[in-house]
PLY file of the C-alpha trace (Angstrom):
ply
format ascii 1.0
element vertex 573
property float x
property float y
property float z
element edge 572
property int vertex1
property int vertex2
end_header
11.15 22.94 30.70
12.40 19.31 30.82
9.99 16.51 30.00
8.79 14.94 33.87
8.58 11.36 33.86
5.77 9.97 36.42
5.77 6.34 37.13
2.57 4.07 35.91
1.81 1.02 38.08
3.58 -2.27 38.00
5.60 -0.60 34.98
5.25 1.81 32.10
5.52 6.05 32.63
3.79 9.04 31.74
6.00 11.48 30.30
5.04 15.06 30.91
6.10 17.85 28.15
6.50 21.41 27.83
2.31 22.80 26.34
3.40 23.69 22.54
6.00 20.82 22.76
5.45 19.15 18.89
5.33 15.44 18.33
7.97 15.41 15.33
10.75 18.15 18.28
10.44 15.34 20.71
13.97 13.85 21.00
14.10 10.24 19.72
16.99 8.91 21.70
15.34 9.85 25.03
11.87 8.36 23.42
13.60 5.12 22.40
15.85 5.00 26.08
12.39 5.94 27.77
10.77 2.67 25.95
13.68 0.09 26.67
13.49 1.30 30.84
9.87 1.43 31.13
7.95 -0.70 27.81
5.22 1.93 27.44
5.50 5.58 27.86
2.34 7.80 27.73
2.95 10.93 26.31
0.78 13.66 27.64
0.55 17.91 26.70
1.23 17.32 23.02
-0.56 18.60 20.35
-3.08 16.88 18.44
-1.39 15.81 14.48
-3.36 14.75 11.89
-2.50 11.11 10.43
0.58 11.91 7.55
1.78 14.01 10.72
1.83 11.25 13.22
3.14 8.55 9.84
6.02 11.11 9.64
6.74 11.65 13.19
6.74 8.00 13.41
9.52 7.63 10.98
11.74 9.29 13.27
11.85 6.32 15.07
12.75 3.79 12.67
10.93 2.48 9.29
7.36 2.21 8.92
5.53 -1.27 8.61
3.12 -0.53 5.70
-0.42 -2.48 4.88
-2.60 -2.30 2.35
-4.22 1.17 3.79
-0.72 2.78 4.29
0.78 2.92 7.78
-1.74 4.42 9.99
-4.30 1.99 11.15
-7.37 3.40 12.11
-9.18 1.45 15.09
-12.17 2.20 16.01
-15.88 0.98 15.67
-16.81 -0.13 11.90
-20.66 -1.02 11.22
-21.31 -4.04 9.67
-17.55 -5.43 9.88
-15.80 -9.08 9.88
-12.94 -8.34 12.40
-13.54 -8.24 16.36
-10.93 -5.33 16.50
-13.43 -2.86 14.76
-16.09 -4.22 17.60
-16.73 -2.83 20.73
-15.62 -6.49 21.95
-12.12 -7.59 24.14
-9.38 -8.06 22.05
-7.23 -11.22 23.73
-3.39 -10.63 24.11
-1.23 -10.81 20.94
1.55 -9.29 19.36
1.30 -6.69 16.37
2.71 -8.34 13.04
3.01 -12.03 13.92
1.04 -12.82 10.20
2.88 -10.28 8.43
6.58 -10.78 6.88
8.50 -8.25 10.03
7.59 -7.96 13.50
7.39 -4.44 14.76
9.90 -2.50 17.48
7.89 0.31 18.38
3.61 0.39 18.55
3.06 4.11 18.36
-0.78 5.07 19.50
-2.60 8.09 19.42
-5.50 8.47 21.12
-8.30 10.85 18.77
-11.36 9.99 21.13
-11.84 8.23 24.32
-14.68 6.67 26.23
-15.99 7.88 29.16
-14.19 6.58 32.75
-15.31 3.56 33.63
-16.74 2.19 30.38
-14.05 0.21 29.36
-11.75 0.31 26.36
-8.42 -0.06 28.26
-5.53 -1.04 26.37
-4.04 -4.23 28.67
-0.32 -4.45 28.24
1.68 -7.68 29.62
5.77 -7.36 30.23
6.84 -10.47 29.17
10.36 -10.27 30.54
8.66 -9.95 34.49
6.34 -12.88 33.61
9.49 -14.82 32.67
11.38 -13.40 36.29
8.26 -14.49 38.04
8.03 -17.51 36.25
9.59 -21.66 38.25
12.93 -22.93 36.41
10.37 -25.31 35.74
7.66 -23.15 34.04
10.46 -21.35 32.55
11.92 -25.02 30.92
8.30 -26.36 29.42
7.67 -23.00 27.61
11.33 -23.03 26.34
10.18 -26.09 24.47
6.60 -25.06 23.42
6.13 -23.90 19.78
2.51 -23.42 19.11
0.83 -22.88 15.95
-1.75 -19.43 14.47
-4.65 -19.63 11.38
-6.54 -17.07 10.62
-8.26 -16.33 7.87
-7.87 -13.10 6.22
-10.38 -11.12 6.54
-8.38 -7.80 7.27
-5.06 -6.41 6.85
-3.59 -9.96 8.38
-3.86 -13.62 7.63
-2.67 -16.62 7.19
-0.40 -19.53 9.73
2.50 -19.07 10.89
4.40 -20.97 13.79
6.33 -19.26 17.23
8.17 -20.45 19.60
7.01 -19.36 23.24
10.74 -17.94 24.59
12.34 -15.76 22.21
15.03 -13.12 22.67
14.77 -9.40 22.41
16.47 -8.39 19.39
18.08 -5.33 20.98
17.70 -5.71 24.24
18.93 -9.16 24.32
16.72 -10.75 27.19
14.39 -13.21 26.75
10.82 -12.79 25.88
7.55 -14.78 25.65
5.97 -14.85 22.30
2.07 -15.81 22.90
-0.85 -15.07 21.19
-4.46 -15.99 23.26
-7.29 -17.76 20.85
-9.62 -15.43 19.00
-13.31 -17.11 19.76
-14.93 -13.93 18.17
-14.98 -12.66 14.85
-12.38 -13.78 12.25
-11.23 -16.33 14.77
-7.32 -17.14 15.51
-6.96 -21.05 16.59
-4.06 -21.61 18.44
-2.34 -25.22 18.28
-0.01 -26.76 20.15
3.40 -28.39 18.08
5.73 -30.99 19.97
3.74 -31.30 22.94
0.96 -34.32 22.93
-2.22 -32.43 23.83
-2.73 -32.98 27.40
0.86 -30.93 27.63
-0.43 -28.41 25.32
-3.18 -27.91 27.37
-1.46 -27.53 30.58
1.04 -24.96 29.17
-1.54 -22.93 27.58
-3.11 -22.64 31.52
-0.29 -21.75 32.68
0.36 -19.32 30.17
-2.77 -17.51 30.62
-2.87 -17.54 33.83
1.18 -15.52 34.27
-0.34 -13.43 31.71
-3.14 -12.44 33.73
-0.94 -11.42 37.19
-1.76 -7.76 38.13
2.48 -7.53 38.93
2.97 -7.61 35.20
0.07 -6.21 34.04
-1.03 -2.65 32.96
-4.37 -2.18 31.85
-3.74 2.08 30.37
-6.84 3.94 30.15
-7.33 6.55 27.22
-7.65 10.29 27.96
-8.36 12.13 24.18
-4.86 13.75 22.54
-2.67 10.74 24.81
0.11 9.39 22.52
1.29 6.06 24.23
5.02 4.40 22.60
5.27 0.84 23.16
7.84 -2.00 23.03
6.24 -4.99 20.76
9.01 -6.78 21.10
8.53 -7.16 24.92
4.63 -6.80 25.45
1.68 -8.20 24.64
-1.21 -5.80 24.79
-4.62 -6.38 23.86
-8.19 -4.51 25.20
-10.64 -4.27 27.51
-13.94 -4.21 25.92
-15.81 -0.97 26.12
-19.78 0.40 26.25
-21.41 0.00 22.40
-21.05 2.65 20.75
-19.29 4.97 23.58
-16.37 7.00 21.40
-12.80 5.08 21.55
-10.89 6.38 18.21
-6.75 5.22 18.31
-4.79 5.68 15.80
-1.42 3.23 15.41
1.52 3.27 13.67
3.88 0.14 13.67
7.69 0.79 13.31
10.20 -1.88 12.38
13.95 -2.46 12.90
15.90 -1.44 10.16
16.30 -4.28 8.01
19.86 -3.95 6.08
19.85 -7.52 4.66
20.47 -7.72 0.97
17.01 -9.48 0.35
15.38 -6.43 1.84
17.72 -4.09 -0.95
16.50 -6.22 -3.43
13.34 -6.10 -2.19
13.30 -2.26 -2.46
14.72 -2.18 -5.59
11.79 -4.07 -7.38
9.05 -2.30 -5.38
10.42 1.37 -6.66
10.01 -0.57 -10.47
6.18 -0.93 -9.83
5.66 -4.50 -10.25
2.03 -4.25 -9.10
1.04 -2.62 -12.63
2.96 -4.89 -15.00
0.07 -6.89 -15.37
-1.61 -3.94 -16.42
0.89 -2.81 -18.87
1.73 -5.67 -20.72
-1.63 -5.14 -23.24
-0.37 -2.02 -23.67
2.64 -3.66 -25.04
0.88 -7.04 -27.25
-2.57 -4.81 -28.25
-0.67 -2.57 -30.63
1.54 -5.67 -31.65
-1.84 -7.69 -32.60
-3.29 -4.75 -34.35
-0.16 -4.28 -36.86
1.57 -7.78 -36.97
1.49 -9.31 -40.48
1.25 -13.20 -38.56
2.45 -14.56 -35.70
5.72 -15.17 -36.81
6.31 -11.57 -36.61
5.74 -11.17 -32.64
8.55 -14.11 -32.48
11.41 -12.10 -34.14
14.30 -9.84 -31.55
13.45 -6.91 -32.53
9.95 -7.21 -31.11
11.59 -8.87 -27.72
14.21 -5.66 -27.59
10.97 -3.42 -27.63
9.69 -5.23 -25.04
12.66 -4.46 -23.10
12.54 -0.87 -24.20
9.19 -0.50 -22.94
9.21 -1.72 -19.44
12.81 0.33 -19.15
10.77 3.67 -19.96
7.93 2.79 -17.50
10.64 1.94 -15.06
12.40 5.14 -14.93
9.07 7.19 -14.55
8.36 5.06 -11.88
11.49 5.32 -9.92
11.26 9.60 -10.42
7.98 9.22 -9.53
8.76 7.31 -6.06
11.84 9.37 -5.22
10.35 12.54 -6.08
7.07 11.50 -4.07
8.67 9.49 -1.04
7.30 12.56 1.58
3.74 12.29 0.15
3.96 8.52 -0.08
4.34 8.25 3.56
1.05 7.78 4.27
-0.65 6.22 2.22
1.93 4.11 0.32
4.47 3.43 2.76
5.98 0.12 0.78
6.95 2.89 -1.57
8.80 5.47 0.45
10.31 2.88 2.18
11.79 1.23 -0.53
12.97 4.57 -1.46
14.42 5.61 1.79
15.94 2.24 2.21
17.31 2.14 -1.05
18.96 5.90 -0.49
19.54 8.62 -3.22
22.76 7.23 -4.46
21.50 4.24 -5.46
18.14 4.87 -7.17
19.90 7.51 -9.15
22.53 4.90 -10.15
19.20 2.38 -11.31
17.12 5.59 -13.01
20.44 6.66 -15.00
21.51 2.60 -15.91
17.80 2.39 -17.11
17.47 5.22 -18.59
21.24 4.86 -20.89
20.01 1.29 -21.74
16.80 2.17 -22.88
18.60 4.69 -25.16
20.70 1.91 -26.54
17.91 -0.26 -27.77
16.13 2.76 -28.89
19.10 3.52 -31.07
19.41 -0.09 -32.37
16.27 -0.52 -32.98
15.91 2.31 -34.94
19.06 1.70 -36.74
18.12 -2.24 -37.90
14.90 -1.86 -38.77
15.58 2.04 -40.41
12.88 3.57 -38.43
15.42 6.68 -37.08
12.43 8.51 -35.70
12.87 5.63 -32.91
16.29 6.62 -31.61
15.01 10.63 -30.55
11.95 8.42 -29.14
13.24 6.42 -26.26
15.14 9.65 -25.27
12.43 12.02 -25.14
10.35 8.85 -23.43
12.70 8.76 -20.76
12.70 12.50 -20.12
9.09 13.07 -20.84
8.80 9.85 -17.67
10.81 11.43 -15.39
9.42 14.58 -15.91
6.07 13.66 -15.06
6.83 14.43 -11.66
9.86 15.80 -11.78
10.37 19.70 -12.42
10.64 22.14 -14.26
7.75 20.27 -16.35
5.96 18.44 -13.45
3.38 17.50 -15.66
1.55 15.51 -13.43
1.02 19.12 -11.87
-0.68 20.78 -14.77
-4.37 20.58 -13.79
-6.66 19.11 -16.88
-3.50 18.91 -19.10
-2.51 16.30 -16.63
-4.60 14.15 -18.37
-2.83 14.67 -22.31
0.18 14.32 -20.51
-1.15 10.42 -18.71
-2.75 9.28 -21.56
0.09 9.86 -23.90
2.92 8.68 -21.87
1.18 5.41 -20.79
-0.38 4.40 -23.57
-0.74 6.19 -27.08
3.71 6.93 -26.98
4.50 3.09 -26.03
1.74 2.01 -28.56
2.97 3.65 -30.93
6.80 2.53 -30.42
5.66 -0.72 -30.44
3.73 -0.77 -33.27
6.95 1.00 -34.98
8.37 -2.34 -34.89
6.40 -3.84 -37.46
5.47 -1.03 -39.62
7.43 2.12 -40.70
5.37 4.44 -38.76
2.11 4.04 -36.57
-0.89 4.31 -39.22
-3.88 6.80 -37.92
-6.00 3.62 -37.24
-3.64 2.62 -34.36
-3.08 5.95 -32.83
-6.86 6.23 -32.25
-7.03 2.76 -30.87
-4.44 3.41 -28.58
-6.17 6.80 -27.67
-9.50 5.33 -26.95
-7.66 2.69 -25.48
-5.86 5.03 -23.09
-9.05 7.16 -22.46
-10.66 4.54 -21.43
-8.51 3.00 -18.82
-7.55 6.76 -17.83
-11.49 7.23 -16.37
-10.99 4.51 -14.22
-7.63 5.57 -13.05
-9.09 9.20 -12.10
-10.39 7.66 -8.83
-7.05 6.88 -7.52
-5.90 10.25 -8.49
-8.79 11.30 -6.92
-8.03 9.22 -3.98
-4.88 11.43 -3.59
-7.03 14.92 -3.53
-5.54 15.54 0.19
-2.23 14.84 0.16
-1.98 16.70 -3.34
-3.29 19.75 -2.28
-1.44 19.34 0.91
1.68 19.25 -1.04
0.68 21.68 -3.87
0.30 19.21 -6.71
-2.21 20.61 -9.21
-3.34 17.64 -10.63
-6.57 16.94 -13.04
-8.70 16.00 -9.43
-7.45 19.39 -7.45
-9.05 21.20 -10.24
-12.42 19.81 -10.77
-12.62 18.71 -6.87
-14.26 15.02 -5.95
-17.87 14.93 -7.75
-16.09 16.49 -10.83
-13.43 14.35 -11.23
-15.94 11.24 -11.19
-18.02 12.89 -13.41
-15.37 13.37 -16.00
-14.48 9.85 -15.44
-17.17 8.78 -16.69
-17.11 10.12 -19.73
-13.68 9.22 -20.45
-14.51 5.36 -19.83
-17.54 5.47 -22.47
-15.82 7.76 -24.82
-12.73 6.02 -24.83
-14.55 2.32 -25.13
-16.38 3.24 -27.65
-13.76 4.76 -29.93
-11.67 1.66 -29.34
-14.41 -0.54 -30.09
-15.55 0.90 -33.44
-11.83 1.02 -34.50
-11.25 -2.62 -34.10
-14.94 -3.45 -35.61
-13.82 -1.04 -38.65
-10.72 -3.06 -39.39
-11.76 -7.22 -38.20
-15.38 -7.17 -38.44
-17.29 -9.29 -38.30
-15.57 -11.70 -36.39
-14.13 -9.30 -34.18
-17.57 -8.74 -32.41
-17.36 -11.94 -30.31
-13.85 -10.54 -28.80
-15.54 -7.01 -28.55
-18.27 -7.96 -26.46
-16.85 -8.93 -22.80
-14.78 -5.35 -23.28
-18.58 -3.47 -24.19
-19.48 -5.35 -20.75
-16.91 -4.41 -18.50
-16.87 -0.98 -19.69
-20.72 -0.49 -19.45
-20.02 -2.69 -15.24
-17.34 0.55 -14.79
-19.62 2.94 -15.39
-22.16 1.87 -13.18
-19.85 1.62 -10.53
-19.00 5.24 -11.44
-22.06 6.47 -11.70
-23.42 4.59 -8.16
-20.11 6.86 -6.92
-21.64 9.73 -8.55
-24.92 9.93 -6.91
-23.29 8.45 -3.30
-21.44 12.04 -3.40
-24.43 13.99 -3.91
-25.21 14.25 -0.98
-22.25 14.83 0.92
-19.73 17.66 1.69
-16.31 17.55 0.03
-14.72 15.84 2.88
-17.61 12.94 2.25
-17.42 13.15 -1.39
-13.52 11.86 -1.06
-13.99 9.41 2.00
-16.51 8.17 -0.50
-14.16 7.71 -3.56
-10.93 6.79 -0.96
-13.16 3.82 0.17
-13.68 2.84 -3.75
-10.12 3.00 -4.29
-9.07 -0.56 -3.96
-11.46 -1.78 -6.51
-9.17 0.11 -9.22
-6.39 -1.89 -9.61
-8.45 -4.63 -10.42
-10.68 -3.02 -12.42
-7.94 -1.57 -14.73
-6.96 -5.18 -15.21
-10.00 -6.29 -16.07
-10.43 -3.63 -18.88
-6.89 -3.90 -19.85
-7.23 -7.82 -20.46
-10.56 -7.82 -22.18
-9.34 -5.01 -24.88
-6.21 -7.58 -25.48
-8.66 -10.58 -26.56
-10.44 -7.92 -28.39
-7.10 -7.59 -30.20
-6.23 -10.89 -30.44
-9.38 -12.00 -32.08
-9.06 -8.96 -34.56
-5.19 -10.75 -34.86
-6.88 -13.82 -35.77
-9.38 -12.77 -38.35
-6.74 -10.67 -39.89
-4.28 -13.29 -39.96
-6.78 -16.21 -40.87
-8.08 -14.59 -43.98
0 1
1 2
2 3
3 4
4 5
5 6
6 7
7 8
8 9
9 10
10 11
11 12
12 13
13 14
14 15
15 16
16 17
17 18
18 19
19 20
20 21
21 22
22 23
23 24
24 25
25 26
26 27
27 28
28 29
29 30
30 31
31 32
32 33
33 34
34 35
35 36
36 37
37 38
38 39
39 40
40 41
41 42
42 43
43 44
44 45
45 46
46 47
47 48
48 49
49 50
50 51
51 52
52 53
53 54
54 55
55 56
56 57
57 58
58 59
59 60
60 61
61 62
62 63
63 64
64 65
65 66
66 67
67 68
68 69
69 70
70 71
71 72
72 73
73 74
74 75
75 76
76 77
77 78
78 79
79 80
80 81
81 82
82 83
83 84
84 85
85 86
86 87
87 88
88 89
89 90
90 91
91 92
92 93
93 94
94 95
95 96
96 97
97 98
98 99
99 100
100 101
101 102
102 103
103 104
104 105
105 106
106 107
107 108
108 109
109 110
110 111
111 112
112 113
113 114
114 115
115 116
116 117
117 118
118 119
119 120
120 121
121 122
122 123
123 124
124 125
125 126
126 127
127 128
128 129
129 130
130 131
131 132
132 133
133 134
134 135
135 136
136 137
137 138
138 139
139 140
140 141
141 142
142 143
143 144
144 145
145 146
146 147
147 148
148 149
149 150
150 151
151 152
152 153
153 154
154 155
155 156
156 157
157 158
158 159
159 160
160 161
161 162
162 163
163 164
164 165
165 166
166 167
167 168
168 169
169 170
170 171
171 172
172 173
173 174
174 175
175 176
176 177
177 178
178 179
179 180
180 181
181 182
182 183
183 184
184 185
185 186
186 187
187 188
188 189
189 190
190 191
191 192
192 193
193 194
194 195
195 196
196 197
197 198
198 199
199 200
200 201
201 202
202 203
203 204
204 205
205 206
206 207
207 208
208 209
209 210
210 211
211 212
212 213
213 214
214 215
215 216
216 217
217 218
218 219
219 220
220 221
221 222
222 223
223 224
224 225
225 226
226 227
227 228
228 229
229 230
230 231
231 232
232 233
233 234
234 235
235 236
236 237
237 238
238 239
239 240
240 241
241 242
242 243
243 244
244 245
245 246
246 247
247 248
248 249
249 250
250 251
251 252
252 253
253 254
254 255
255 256
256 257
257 258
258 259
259 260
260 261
261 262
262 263
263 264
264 265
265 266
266 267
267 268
268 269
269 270
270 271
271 272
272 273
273 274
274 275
275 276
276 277
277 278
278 279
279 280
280 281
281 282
282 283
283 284
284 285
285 286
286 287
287 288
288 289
289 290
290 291
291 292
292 293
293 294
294 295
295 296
296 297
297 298
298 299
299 300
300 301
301 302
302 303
303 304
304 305
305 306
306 307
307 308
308 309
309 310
310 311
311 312
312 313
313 314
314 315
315 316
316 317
317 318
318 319
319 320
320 321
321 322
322 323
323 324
324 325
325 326
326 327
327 328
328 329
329 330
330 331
331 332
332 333
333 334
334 335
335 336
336 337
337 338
338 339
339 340
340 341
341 342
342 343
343 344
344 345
345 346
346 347
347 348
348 349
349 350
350 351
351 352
352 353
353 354
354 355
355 356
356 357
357 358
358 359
359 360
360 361
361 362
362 363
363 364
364 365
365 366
366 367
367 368
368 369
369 370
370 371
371 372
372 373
373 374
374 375
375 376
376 377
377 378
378 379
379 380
380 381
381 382
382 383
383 384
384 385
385 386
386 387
387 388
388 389
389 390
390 391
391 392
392 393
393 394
394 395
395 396
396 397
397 398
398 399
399 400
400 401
401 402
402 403
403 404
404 405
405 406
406 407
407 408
408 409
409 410
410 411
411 412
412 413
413 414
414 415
415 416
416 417
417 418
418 419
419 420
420 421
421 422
422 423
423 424
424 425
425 426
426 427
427 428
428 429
429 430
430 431
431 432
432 433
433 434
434 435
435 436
436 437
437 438
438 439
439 440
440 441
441 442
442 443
443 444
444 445
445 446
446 447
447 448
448 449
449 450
450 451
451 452
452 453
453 454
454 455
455 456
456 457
457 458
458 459
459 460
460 461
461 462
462 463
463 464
464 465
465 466
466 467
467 468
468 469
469 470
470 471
471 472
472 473
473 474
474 475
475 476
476 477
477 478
478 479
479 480
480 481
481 482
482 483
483 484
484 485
485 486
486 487
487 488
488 489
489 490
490 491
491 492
492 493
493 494
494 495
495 496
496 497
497 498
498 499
499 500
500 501
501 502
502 503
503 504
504 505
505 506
506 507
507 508
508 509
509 510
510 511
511 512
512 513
513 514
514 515
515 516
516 517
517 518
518 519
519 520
520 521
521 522
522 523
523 524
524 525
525 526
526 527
527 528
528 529
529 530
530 531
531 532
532 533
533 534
534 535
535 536
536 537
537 538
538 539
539 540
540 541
541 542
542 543
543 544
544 545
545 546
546 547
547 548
548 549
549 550
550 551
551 552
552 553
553 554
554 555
555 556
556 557
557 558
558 559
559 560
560 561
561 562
562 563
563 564
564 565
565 566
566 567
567 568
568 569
569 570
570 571
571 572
């Protein structure tokens, strides 16, 4: 059975499918043909998907705009929140991704739970290309000339100013378009401002704005029916929402999709996301704390070969970085879209090409380094680090896949291997002092880490990945994080009080505090998930998740002044 198109009122269509028809079968030339004729297009008889489903169906259409929750925005009624769009309030017309860097093509909605008829909740969408055919040369000439400026303050996923002009042109369709956001007087207000025009003028286009906005010939205000999927041109429409009863169910789900950007600054772009920039900060203790600890002064951390390990080490985190993102680009979908985009845009060919140029160059300096400074157990080091990277999610060892080995497998390759190449550089082998620094060191940082792996539980199990938090489920993995982030403090802080004290104890203190402030935000996470179901227990510790990063900084930072004030008392003596 062919799809049946029925017309929606003054534009838009329902498309009709086949019952068992899939999202991710329907045929993206007709969807993307059905969008340019008709600017929204209901789809209606399709199965309900959950959210990686509708991210990946999505991507049929063209990349996926990611945010800081991944690509699938969840809208729907939040307690307690700072943003009218998670009200039960109107939301005034706008255009999805005016504060962030790309402007969507296609709005993609899916419609989990609706409210009842006739208590509101309509999405309103305006065709701006009719408003601009209904619109006086004369209208059409003042808004030509109109540029109007947007604040916010970020309180959500957007933010920011940023300036538009009024009359734009459709990127693909190549007709003009009007480009108009109304004022937000709600929560997290948007203040609109006119540019070029003195303010009376402002004024008067803003009126008229509104007011060919608001025309019921260009305007389709789409009720919700629960399992509707609705495909929209952003590029074309404003939309924006009727408000709806308090507390009366309205659940959409949305996933913006961009315009493939083949620009060499977006390449570039790719190529330095898939490197993992977000957790240098993070790694370069791990590179100075093992310095500090074995150093004879500081004219030692100035010579080359202590710059070429630097080099070395950020190669080897590179390439198990760039595995890990190719090798997880399906999974990353989701919930980090930046990633698999930057892999998909970057293609196979090329990130191959970067893991193989980083991986021969990190052999290099390996092999030099081990040759100048005769320390030959270096060369078979950056070799096997490279391999033992990669295959932390690559097969046959997948070692990011081995249940609780996962963790011997994290803790060495981040931190006690790379500790104890670095530390290689000023002395001929790691002493047993170091190694158990870097291990507590590790441990430590590792608890707090196990609540974004356990942030991952359902798309691991989902895609078979046996990791350390599929074994001992939600509460368990928490549980064991705890202990890791006490154990491990505490075995890096009596190492470094062994070796600098007493001095050291001033530099050990802020680390004794901001181990002790993790645990109790573990153990508040702890007894949250007693009461709750599985499901709960990980909606719990997925809402936690973007505390880690910072977190892991925190701890990361506070062991390296711990290490430089051991550095000092050593070197002061």
């Amino acid at each position: 059975m062919k799809p049946t198109l029925v017309p929606l009122q003054p534009f838009g269509a329902r498309v009709e499918v086949a019952p068992g028809t899939r999202l991710e079968d329907l045929d993206v030339a007709s969807l993307k043909a059905w969008v340019d004729e008709h600017r929204v297009v209901q789809l209606r008889g399709v199965p309900a998907v959950p959210p990686h489903v509708l991210a990946s169906a999505s991507r049929r259409l063209g990349p996926l705009q990611p945010w800081s929750f991944g690509a699938v925005h969840e809208l729907r009624q939040v307690a307690k929140t700072s943003n009218y769009l998670y009200t039960e309030h109107a939301v005034p017309l706008h255009w999805d991704g005016a504060f962030a860097d790309a402007v969507p093509h296609w709005l993609v909605f899916q419609c989990v739970s609706a409210p009842p008829e006739g208590t509101g909740g309509e999405t309103v969408f305006v065709d701006t290309v009719r408003v601009l055919a209904r619109a006086t040369p004369e209208q059409r000439r003042g808004w030509g000339e109109a540029r109007f400026r947007y604040t916010t303050e970020k309180k959500a996923h957007y933010g920011g100013t940023f300036v538009s002009e009024v009359v734009t042109r459709h990127p693909t369709l190549g007709v003009d378009v009007l480009r108009y956001a109304e004022p937000v007087l709600d929560l997290n207000p948007v203040s609109v401002e006119s540019l070029d025009l003195v303010p009376a003028e402002g004024e008067r286009v803003m009126s008229e704005l509104q007011a060919a906005l608001a025309a019921p010939e260009v305007t389709l205000a789409l009720p919700w029916r629960e399992g509707d999927y609705v495909i929209a041109d952003n590029h074309a429409l404003l939309h924006g929402r009727r408000a709806f009863v308090d507390g009366e169910p309205r659940h959409l789900r949305r996933v913006n999709v961009l315009d493939p950007d083949r620009r060499l600054r977006a390449f570039l772009r790719a190529a330095w996301r898939v490197r993992r920039p977000e957790f240098f900060r993070a790694e370069l203790p791990i590179l100075l704390i093992p310095a500090l600890l074995v150093a004879d002064g500081p004219s030692s951390l100035w010579r080359l070969a202590f710059a070429e390990a630097a080099l070395l080490f950020f190669l080897l985190f590179n390439v198990g970085d760039m595995v890990n993102c190719w090798l997880d680009r399906e999974v990353d979908l989701h919930r980090k879209t930046h990633l698999a985009e930057a892999v998909t845009l970057l293609g196979r060919g090329s990130l191959v090409v970067q893991i193989f140029i980083s991986a021969i160059v990190a052999a290099l300096l390996a092999a030099h380094l081990g040759l100048t400074l005769g320390r030959p157990w270096m060369v078979p080091a950056g070799v096997v680090g490279s391999i033992l990277g990669a295959s932390y999610t690559a097969r046959p060892l997948r070692l990011k896949s081995r249940g609780v080995l996962q963790l011997a497998a994290y803790i060495g390759l981040l931190f006690v291997g790379p500790m104890a190449m670095v530390a290689g550089v000023f002395s001929a082998r790691p002493s047993a002092a170091l190694l158990l620094a870097a291990l507590g060191f590790g441990v430590m940082q590792t608890g707090v880490l196990l609540v974004n792996t356990a942030e991952d539980l359902d798309e691991d199990e989902r895609e078979g990945i046996r990791t350390v938090a599929v074994v001992l489920r939600a509460r368990g993995t928490i549980r064991l994080a705890r202990g890791l982030v006490v154990g491990g403090a505490m075995t890096f802080v009596a190492v470094l009080a062994a070796a600098c004290w007493p001095l050291v104890a001033l530099g050990l203190l802020p680390l004794v505090a901001v181990a002790g402030w993790n645990e109790r935000w573990l153990a508040r996470l702890d007894r949250e998930m007693q009461a709750r179901d599985e499901a709960g227990r990980r909606a719990a510790i997925r809402a936690q998740g973007k505390h880690v990063p910072r977190r892991v900084e925190l701890g990361a930072w506070l062991a390296l002044l711990a290490a430089t004030v051991c550095f000092a008392a050593r070197t002061l003596r």
